[in-house]
N, C-alpha and C positions, 0 to 999 in steps of 0.2 A: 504494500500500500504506500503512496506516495504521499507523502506529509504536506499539511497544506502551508504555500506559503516557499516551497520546495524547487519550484520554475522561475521565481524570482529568485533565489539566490543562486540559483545556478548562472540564469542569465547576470548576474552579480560578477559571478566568478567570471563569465566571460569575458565580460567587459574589462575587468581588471586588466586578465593572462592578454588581451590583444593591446590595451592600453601600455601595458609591461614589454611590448612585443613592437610595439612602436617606439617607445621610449627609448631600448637598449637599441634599436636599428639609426631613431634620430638624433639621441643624443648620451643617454643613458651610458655608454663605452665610454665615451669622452670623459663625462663628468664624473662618473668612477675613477679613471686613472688622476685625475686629479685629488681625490683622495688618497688613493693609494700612493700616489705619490709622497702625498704631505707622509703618510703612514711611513714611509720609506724612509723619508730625510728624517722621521723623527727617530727611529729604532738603529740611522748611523749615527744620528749624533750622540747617542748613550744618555744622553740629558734627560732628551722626549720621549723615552721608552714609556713611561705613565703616558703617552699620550697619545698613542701609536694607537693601542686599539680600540678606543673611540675614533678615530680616522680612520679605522678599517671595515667597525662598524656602519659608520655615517658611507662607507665606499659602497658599502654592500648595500644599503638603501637605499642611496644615487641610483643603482645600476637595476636593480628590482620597487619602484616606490608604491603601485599604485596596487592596493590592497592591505596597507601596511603603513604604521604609522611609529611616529616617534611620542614617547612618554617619558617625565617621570620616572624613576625607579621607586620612590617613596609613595606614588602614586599606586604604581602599580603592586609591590611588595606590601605595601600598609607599612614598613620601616624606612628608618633612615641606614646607610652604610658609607665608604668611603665617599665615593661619588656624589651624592647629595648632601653631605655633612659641609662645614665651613671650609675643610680640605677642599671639597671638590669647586667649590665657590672660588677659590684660588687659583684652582688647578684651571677654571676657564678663563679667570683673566688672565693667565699667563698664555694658556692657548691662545684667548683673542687676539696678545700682543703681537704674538711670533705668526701664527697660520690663518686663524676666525676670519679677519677681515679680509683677508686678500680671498678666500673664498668663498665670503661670502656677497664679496664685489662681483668674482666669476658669475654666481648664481644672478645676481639683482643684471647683470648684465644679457644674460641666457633668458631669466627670464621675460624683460622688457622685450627683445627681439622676438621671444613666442606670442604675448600679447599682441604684436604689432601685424601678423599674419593672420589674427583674428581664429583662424580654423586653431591653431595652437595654443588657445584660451589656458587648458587644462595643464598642459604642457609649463606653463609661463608660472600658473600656482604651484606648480610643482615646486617650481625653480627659488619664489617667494617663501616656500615652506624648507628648503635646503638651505635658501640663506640667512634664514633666521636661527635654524638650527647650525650654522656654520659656526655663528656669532657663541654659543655655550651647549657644545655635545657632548660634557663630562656629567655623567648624572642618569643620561637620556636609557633605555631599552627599545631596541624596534619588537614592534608587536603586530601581529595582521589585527585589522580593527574589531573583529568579531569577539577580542579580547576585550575590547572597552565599552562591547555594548551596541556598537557604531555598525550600519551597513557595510559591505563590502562595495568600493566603487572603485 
């Protein structure tokens, strides 16, 4: 028996996997290696190692975003741990100083150019939603949004 309510989230899921599917063909590759990158420079400079794998994180959301969101950990956990404690508060202004901004200019840049094509609407808030989380990703969990309650789009 087919549960109701069961053809919409499928069709849910589709939309995502083809959204996901244009993403990584239009832009999604690009904007990943520039995480990975920051993730790269920070795990040689031995300094950035704490800060590598939220940049590798945040790469893997670049490259997969729509079905999946960023949160909170204290949100999501109901506690606090390093990440979201005054540490991690520190730990993103020093991020913001060295890497945040400059990618999260890349993103405000990606996305204004998606906006401007008008069919790339979706595309451009993506880019909005990268660069806001560009600005403090120490803390952050990606989650598919079915965890927060939220439709899959």
């Amino acid at each position: 028996m087919i549960a109701p309510g069961s053809n919409k989230r499928g069709l849910r899921v589709m939309i995502s996997l083809l959204m996901n599917i244009l993403w990584v063909v239009l832009f999604g590759f690009t904007g990943a290696l520039a995480w990975f990158m920051a993730a790269i420079l920070m795990v040689v400079s031995v300094v950035g190692i704490p800060w590598a794998r939220a940049a590798f994180n945040m790469g893997l959301f670049v490259l997969w975003p729509f079905g999946q969101m960023a949160v909170d950990r204290r949100v999501l956990t109901g506690r606090e741990d390093l990440g979201t404690s005054p540490l991690g508060f520190l730990g993103n202004v020093i991020w913001f100083l060295f890497a945040g901004w400059w990618l999260a200019l890349y993103h405000v840049f990606a996305g204004v150019f998606w906006f401007v094509t008008i069919i790339g609407i979706p595309f451009g808030i993506q880019h909005f939603k990268f660069a806001m989380l560009a600005l403090a990703p120490i803390g952050k969990a990606i989650v598919p949004v079915e965890t927060m309650g939220m439709p899959r789009y």
